[in-house]
Structures are given as structure tokens and as C-alpha cells.
PyMOL Python script that loads the backbone (N, CA, C, O; Angstrom):
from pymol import cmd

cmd.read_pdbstr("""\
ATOM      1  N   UNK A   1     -31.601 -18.316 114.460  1.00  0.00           N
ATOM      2  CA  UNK A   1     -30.413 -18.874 113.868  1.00  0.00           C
ATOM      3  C   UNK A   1     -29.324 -18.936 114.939  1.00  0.00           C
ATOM      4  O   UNK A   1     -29.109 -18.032 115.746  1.00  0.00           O
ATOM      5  N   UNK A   2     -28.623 -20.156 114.862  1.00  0.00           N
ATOM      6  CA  UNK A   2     -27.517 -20.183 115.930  1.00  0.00           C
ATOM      7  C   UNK A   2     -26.203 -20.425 114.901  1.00  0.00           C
ATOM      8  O   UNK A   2     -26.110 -21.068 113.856  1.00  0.00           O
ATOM      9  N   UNK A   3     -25.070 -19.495 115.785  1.00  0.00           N
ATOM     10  CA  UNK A   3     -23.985 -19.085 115.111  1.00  0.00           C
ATOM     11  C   UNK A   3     -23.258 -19.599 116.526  1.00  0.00           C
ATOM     12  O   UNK A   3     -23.581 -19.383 117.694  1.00  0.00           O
ATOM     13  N   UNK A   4     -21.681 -20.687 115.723  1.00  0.00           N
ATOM     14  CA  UNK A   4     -20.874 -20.841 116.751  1.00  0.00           C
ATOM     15  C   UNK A   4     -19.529 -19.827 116.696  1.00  0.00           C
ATOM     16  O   UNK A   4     -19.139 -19.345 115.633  1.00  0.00           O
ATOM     17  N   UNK A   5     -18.785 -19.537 118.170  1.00  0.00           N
ATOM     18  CA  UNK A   5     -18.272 -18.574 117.853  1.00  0.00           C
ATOM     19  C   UNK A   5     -17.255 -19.068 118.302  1.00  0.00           C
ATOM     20  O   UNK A   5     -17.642 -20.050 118.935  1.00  0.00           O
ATOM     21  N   UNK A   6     -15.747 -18.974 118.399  1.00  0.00           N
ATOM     22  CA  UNK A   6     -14.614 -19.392 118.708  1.00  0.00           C
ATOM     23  C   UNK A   6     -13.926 -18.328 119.772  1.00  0.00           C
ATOM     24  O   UNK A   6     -13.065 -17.532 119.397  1.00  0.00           O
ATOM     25  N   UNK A   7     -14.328 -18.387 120.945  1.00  0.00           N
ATOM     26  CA  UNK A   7     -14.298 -17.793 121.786  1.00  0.00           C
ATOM     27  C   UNK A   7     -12.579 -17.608 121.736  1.00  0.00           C
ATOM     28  O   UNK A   7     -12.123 -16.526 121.366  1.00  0.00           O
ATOM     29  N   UNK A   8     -11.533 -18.892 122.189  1.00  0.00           N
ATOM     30  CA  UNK A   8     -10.476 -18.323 122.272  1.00  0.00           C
ATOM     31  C   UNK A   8      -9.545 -17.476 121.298  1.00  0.00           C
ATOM     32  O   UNK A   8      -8.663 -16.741 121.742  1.00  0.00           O
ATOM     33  N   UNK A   9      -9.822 -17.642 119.829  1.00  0.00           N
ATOM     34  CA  UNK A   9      -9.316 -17.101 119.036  1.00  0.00           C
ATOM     35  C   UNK A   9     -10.047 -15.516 118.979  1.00  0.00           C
ATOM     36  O   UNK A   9      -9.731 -14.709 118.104  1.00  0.00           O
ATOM     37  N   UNK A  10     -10.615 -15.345 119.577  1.00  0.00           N
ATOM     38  CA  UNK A  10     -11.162 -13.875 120.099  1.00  0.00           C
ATOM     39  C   UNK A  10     -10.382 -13.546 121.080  1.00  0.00           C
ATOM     40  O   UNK A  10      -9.478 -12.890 120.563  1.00  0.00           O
ATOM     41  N   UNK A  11     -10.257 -13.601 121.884  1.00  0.00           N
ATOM     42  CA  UNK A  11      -9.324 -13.670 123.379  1.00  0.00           C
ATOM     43  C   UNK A  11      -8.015 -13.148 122.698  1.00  0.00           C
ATOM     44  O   UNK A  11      -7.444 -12.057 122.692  1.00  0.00           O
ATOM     45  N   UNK A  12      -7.749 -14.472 122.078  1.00  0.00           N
ATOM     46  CA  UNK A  12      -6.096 -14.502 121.512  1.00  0.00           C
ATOM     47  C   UNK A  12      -5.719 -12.822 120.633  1.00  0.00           C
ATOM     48  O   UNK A  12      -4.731 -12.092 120.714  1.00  0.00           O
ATOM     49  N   UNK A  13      -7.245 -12.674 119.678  1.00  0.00           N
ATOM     50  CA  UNK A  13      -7.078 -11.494 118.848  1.00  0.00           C
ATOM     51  C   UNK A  13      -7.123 -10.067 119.732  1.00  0.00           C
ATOM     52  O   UNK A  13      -6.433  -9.077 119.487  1.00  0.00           O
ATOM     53  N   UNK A  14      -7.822 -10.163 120.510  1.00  0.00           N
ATOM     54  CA  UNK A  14      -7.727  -8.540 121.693  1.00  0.00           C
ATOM     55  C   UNK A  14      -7.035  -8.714 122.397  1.00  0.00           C
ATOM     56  O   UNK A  14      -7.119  -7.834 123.254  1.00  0.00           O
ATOM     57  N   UNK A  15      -6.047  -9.621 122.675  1.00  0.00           N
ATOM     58  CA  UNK A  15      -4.788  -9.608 123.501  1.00  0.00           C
ATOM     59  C   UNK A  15      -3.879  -9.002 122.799  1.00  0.00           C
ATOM     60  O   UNK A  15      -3.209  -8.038 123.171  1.00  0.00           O
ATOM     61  N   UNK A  16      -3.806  -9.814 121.264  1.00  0.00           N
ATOM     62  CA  UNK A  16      -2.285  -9.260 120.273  1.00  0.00           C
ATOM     63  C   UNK A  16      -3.022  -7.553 120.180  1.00  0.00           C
ATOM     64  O   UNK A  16      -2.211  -6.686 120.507  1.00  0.00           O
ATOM     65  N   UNK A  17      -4.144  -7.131 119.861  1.00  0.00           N
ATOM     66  CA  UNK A  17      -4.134  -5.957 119.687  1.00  0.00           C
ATOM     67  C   UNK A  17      -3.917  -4.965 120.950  1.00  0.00           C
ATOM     68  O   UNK A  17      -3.466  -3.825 120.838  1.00  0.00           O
ATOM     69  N   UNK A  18      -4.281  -5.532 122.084  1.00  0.00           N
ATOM     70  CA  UNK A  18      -3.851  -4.581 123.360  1.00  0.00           C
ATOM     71  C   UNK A  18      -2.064  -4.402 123.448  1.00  0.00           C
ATOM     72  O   UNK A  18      -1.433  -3.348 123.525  1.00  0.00           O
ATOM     73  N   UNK A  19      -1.757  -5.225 123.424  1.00  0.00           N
ATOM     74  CA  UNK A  19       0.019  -5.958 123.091  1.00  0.00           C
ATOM     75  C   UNK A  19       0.473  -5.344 122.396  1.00  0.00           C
ATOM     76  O   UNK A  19       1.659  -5.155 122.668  1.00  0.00           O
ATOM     77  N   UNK A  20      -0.060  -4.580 121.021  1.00  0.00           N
ATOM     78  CA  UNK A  20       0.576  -3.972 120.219  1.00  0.00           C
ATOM     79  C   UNK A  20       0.490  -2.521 120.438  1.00  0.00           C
ATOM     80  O   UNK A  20       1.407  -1.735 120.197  1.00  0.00           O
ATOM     81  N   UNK A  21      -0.279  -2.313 120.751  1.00  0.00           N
ATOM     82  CA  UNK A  21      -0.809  -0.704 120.821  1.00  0.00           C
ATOM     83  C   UNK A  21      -0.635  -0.326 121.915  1.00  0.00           C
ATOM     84  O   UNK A  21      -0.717   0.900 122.002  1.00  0.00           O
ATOM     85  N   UNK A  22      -0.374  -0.953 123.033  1.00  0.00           N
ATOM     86  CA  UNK A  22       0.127  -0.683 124.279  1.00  0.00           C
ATOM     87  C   UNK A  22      -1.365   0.342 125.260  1.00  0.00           C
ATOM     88  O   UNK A  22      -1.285   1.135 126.198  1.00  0.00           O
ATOM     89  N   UNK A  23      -2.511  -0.152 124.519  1.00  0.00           N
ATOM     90  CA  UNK A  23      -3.649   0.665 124.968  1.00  0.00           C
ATOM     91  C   UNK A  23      -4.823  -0.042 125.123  1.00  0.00           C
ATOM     92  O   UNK A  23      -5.366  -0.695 124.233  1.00  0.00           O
ATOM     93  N   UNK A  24      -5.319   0.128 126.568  1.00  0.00           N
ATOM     94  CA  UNK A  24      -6.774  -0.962 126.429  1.00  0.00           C
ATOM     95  C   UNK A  24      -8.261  -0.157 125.860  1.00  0.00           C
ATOM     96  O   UNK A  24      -8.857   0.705 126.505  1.00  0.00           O
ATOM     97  N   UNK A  25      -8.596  -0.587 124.741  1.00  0.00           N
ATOM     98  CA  UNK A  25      -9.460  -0.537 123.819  1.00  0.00           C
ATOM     99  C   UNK A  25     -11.297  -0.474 124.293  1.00  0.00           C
ATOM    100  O   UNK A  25     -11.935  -1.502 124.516  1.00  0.00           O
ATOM    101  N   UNK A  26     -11.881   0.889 124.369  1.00  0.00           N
ATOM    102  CA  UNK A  26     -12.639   0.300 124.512  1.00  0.00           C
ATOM    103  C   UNK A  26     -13.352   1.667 125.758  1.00  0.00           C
ATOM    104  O   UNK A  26     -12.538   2.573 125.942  1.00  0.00           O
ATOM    105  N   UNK A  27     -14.374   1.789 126.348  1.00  0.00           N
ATOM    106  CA  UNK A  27     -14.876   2.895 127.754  1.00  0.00           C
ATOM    107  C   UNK A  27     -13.669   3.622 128.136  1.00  0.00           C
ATOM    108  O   UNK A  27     -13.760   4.812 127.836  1.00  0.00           O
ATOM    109  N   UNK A  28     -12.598   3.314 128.683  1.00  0.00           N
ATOM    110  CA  UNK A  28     -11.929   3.473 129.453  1.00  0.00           C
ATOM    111  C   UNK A  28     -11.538   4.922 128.419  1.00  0.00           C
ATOM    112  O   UNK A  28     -11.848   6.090 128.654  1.00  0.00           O
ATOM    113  N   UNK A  29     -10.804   4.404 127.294  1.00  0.00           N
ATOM    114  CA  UNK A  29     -10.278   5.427 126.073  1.00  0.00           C
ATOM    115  C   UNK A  29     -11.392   6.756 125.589  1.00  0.00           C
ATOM    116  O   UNK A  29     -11.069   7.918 125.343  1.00  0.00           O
ATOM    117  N   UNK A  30     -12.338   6.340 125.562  1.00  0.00           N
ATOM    118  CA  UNK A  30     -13.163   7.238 125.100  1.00  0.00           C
ATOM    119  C   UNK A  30     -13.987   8.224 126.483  1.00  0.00           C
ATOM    120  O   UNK A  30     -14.731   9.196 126.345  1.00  0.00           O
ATOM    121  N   UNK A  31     -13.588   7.640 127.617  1.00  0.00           N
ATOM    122  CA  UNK A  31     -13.845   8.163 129.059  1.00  0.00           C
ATOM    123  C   UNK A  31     -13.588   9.525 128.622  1.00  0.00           C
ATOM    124  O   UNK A  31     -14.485  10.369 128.623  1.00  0.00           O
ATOM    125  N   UNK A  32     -12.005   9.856 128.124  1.00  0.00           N
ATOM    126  CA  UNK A  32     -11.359  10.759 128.276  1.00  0.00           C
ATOM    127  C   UNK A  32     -11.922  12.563 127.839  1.00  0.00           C
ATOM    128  O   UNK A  32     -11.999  13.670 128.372  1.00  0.00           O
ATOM    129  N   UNK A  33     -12.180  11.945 126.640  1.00  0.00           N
ATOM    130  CA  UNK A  33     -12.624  13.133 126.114  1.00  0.00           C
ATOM    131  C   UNK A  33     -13.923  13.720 126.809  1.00  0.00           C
ATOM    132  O   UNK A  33     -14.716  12.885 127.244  1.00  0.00           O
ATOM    133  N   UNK A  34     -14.254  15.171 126.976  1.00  0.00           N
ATOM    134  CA  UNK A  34     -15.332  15.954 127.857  1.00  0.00           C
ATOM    135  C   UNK A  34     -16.659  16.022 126.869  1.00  0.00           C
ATOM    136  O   UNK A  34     -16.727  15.915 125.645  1.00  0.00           O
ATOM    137  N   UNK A  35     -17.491  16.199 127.675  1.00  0.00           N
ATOM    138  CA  UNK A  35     -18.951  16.069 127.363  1.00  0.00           C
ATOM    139  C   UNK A  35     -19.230  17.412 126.626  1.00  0.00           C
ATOM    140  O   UNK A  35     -18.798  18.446 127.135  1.00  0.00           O
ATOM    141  N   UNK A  36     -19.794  17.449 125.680  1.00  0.00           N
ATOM    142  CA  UNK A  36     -19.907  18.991 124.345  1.00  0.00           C
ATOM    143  C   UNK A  36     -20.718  19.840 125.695  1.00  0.00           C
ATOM    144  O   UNK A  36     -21.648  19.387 126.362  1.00  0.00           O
ATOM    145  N   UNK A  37     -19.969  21.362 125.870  1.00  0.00           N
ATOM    146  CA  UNK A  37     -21.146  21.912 126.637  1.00  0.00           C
ATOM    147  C   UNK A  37     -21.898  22.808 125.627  1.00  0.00           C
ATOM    148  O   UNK A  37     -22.832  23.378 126.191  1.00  0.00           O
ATOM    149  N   UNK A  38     -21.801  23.093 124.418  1.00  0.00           N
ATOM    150  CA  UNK A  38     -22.567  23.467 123.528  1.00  0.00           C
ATOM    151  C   UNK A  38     -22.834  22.689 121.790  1.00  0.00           C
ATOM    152  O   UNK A  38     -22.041  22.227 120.969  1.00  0.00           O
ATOM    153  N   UNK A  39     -24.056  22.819 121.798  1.00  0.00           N
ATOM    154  CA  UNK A  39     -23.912  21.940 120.319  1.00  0.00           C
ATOM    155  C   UNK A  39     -25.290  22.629 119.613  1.00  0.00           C
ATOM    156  O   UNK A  39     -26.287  23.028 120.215  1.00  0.00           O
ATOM    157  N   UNK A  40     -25.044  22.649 118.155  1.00  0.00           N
ATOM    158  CA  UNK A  40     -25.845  24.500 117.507  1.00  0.00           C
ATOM    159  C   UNK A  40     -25.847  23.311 116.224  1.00  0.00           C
ATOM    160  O   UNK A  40     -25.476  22.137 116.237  1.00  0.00           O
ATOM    161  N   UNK A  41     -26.332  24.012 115.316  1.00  0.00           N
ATOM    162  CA  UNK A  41     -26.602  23.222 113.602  1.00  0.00           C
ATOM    163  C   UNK A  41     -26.561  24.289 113.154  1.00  0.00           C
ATOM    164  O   UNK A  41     -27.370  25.077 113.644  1.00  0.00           O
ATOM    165  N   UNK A  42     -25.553  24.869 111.946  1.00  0.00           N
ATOM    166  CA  UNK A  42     -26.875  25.946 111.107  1.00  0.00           C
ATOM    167  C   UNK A  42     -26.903  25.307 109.856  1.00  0.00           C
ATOM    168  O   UNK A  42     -26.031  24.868 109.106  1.00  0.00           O
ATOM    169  N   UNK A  43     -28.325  25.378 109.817  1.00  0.00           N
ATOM    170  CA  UNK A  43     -28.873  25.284 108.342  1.00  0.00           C
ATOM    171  C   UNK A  43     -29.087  26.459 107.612  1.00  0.00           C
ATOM    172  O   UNK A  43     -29.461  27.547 108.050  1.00  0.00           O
ATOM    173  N   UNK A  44     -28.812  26.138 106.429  1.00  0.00           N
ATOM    174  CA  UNK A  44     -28.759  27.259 105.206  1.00  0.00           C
ATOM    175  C   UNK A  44     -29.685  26.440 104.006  1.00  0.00           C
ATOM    176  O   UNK A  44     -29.194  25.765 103.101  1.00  0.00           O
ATOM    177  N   UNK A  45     -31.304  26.702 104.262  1.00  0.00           N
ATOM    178  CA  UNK A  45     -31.704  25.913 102.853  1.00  0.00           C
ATOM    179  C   UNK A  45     -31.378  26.683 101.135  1.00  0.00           C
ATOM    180  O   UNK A  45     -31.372  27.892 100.903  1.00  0.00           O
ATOM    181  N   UNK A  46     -31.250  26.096 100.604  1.00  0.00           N
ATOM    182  CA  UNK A  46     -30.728  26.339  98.719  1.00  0.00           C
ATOM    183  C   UNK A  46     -31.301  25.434  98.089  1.00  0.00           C
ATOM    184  O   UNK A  46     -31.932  24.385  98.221  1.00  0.00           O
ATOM    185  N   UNK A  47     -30.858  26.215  97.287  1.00  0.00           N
ATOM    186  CA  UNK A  47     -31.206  25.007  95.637  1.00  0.00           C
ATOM    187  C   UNK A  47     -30.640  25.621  94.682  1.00  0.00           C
ATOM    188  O   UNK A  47     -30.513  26.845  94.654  1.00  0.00           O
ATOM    189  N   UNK A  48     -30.091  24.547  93.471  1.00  0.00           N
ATOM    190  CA  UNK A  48     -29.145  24.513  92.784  1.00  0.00           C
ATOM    191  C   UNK A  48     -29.271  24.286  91.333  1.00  0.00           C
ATOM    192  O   UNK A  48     -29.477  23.224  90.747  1.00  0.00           O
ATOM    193  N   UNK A  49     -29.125  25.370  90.900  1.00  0.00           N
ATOM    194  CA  UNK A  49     -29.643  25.763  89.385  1.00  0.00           C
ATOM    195  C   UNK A  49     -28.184  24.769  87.951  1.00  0.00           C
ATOM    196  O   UNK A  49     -27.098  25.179  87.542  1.00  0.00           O
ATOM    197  N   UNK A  50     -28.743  23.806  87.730  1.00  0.00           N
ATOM    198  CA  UNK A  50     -27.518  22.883  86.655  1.00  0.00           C
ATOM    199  C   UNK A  50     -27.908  23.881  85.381  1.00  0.00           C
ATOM    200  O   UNK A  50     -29.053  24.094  84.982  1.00  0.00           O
ATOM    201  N   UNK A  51     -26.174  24.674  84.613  1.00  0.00           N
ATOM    202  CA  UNK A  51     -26.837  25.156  83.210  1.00  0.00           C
ATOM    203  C   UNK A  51     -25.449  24.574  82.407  1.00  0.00           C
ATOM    204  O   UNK A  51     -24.271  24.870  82.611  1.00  0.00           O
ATOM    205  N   UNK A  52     -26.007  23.685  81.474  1.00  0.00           N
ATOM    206  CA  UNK A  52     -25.034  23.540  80.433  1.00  0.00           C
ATOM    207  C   UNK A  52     -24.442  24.204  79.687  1.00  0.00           C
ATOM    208  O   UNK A  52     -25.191  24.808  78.920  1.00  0.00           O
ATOM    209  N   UNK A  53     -22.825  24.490  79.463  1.00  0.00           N
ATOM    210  CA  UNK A  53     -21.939  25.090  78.938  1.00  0.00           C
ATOM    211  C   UNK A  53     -22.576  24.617  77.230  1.00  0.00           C
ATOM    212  O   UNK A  53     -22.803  23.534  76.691  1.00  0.00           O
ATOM    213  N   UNK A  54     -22.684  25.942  76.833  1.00  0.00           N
ATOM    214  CA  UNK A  54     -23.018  25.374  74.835  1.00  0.00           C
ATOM    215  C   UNK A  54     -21.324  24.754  74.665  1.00  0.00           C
ATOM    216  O   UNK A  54     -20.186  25.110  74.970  1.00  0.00           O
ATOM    217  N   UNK A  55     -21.852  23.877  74.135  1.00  0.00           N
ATOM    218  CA  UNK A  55     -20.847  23.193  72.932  1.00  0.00           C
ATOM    219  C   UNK A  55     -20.032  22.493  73.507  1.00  0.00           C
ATOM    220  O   UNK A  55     -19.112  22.291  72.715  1.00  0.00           O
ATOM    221  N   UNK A  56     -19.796  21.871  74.705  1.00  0.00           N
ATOM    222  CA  UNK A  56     -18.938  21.035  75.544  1.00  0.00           C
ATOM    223  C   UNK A  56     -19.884  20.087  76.317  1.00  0.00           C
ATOM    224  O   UNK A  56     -21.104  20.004  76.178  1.00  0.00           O
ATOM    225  N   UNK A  57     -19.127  19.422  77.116  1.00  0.00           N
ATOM    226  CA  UNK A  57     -19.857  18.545  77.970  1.00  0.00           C
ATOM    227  C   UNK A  57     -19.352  19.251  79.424  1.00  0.00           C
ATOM    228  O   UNK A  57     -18.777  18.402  80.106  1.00  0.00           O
ATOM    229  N   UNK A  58     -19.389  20.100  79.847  1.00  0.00           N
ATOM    230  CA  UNK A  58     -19.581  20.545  81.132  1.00  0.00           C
ATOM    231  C   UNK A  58     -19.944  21.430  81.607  1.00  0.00           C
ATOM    232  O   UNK A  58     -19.663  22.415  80.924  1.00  0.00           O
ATOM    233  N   UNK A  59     -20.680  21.763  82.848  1.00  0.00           N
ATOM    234  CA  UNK A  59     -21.926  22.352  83.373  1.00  0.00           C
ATOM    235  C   UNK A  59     -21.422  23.749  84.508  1.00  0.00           C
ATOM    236  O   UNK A  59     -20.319  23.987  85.002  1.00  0.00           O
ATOM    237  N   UNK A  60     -22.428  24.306  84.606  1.00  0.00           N
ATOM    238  CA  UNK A  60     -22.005  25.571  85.874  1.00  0.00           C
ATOM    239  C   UNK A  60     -23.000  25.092  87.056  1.00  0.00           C
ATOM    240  O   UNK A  60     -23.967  24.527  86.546  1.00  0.00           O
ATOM    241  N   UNK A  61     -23.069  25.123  88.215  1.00  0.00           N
ATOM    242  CA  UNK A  61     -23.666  24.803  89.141  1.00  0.00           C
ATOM    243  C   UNK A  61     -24.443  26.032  89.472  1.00  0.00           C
ATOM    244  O   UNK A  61     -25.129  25.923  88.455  1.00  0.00           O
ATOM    245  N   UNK A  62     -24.919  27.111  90.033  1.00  0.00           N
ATOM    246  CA  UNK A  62     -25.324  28.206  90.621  1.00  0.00           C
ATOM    247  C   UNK A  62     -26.206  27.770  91.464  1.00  0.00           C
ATOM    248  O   UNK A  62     -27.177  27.067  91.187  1.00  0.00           O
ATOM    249  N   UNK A  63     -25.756  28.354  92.978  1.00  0.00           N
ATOM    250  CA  UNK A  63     -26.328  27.764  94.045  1.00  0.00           C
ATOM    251  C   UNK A  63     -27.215  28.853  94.555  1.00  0.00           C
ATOM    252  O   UNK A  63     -26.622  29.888  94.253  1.00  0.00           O
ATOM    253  N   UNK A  64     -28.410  29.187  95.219  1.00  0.00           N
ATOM    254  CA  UNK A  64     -29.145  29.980  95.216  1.00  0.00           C
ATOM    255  C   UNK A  64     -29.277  29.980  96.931  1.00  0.00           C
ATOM    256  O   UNK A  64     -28.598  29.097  97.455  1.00  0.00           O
ATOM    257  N   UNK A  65     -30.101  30.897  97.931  1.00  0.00           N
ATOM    258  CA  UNK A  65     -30.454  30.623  98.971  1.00  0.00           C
ATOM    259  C   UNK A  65     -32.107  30.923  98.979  1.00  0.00           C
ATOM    260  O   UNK A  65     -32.670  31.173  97.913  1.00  0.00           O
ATOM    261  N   UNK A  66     -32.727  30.890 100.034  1.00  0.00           N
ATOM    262  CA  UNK A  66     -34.280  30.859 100.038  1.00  0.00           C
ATOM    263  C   UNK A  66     -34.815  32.374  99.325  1.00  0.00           C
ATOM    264  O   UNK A  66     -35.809  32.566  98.624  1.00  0.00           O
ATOM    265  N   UNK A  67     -33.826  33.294  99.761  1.00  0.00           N
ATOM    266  CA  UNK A  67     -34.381  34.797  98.694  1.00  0.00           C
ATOM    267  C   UNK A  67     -34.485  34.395  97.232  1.00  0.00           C
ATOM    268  O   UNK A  67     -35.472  34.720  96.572  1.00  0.00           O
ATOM    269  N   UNK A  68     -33.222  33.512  96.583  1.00  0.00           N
ATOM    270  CA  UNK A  68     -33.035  33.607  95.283  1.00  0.00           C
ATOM    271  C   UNK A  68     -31.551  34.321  94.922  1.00  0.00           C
ATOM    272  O   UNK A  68     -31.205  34.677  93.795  1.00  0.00           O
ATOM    273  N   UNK A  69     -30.945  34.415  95.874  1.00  0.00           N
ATOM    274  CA  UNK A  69     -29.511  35.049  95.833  1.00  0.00           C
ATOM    275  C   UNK A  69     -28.282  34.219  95.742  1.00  0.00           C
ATOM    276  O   UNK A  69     -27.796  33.452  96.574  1.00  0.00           O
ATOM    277  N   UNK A  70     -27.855  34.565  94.459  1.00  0.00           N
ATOM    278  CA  UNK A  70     -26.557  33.364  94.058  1.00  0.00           C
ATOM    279  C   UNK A  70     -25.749  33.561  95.618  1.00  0.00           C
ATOM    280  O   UNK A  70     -26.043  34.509  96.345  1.00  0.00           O
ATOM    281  N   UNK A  71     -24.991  32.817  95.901  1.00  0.00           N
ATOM    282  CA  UNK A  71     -24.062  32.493  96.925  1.00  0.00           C
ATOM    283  C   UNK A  71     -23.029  31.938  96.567  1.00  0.00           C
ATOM    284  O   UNK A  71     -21.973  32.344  97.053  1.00  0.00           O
ATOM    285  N   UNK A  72     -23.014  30.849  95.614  1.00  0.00           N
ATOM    286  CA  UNK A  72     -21.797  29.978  95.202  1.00  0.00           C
ATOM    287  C   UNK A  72     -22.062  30.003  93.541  1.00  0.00           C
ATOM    288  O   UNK A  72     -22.946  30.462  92.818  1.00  0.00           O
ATOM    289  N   UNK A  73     -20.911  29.319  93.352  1.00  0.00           N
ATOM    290  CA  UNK A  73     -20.882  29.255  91.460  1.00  0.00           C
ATOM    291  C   UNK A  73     -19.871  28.084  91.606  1.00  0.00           C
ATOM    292  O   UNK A  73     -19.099  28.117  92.565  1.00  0.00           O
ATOM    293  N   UNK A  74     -19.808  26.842  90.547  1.00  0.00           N
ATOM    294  CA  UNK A  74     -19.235  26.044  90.655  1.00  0.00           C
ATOM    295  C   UNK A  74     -19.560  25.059  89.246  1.00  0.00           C
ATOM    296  O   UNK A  74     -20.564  24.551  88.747  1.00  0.00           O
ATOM    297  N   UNK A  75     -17.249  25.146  88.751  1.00  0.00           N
ATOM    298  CA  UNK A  75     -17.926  24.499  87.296  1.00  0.00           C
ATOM    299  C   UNK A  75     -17.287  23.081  87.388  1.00  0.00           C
ATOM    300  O   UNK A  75     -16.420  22.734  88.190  1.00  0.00           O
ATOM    301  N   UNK A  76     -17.931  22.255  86.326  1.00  0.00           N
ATOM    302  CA  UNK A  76     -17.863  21.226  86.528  1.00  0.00           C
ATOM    303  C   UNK A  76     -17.220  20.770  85.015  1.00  0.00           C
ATOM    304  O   UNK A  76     -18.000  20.783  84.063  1.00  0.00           O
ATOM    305  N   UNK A  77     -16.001  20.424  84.819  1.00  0.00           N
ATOM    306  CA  UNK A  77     -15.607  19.955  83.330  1.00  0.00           C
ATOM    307  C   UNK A  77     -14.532  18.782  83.621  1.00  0.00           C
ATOM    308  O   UNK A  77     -13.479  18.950  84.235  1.00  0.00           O
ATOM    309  N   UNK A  78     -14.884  17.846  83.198  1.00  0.00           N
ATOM    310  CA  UNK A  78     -13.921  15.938  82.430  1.00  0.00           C
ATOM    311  C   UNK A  78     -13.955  16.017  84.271  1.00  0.00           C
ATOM    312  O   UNK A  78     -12.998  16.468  84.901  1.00  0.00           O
ATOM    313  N   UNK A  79     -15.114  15.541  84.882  1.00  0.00           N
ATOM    314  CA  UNK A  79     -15.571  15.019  86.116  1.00  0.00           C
ATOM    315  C   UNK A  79     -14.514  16.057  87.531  1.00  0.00           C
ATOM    316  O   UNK A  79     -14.299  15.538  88.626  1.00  0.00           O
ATOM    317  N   UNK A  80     -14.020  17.441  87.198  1.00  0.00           N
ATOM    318  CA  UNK A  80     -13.633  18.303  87.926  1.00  0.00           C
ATOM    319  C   UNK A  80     -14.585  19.208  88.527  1.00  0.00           C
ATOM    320  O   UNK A  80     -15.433  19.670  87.764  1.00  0.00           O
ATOM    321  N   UNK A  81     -14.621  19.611  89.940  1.00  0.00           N
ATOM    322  CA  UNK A  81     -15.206  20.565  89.914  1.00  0.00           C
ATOM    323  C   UNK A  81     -14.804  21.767  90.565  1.00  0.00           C
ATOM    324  O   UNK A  81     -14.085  21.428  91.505  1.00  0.00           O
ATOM    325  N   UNK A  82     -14.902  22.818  90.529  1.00  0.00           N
ATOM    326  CA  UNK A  82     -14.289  23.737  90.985  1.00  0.00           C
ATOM    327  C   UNK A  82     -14.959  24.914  91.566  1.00  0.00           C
ATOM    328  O   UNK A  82     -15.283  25.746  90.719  1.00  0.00           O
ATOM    329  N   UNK A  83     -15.337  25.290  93.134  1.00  0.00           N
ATOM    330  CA  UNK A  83     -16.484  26.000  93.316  1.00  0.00           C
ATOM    331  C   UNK A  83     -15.468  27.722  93.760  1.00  0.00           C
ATOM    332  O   UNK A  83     -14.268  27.821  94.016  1.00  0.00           O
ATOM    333  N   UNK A  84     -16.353  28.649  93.712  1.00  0.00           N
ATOM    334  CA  UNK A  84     -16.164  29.961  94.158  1.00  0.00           C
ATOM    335  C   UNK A  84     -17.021  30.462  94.724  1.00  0.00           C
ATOM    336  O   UNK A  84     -16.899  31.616  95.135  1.00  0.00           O
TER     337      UNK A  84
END
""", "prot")
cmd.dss("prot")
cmd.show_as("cartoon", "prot")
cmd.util.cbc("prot")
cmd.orient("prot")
């Protein structure tokens, strides 16, 4: 598929934005910042027990970890939720 492109009205548009911002856009900007000398993940696997409140429409969350040990609690009522 061939797409025509309007080269100067491109030109024209990264000029007004360099013009405005008083900053050229682009390697130069992101040069700046330093290279991570450390980078880690932690994972925490869970799973998450849904128990309905009797007689309302909203739920308790109880979040578990791989032992089976609550960690979090979190309720959920008229699309709020609220964790501890």
C-alpha cells in the first residue's frame, strides 16, 4: 500500500513545536538521563479469594501468598474499593 505524505506540513509542525518549547525533541533529550546500573523484579505469587458480603451487593477480596497466608484484605462496595 502506498500512502502520500505531506512532507512540508511536517517540517512546518516540528518547527512550531521546537519554537514553542524552546527544546529539540528527540536522542539528544533522552541522551541525558544515565544508564540503570541495577535493575531487580520482585515477584510475590498470590491468589485471591472473592467472598460475598450476605445481603448486599459488595464483596471482601482476601489476598493469599503461596503458603496460604492472608497478606491483604480489601472491600469492595457501590464500585469502591478499599484495601488494608
Amino acid at each position: 500500500m502506498r500512502r502520500n505524505i505531506n512532507i512540508a506540513a511536517a517540517s512546518v509542525t516540528l518547527a512550531a513545536l521546537v519554537a514553542v518549547s524552546g527544546a529539540v525533541i528527540g536522542a539528544q533529550q533522552a541522551a541525558r538521563y544515565p544508564a540503570p546500573s541495577n535493575v531487580w523484579t520482585d515477584v510475590r505469587f498470590s491468589y485471591v479469594i472473592a467472598i460475598p458480603k450476605a445481603g448486599s451487593s459488595s464483596w471482601l477480596f482476601d489476598q493469599h501468598d503461596q503458603w496460604g497466608q492472608s497478606f491483604a484484605e480489601c472491600d469492595l462496595a457501590q464500585r469502591t474499593m478499599s484495601c488494608q
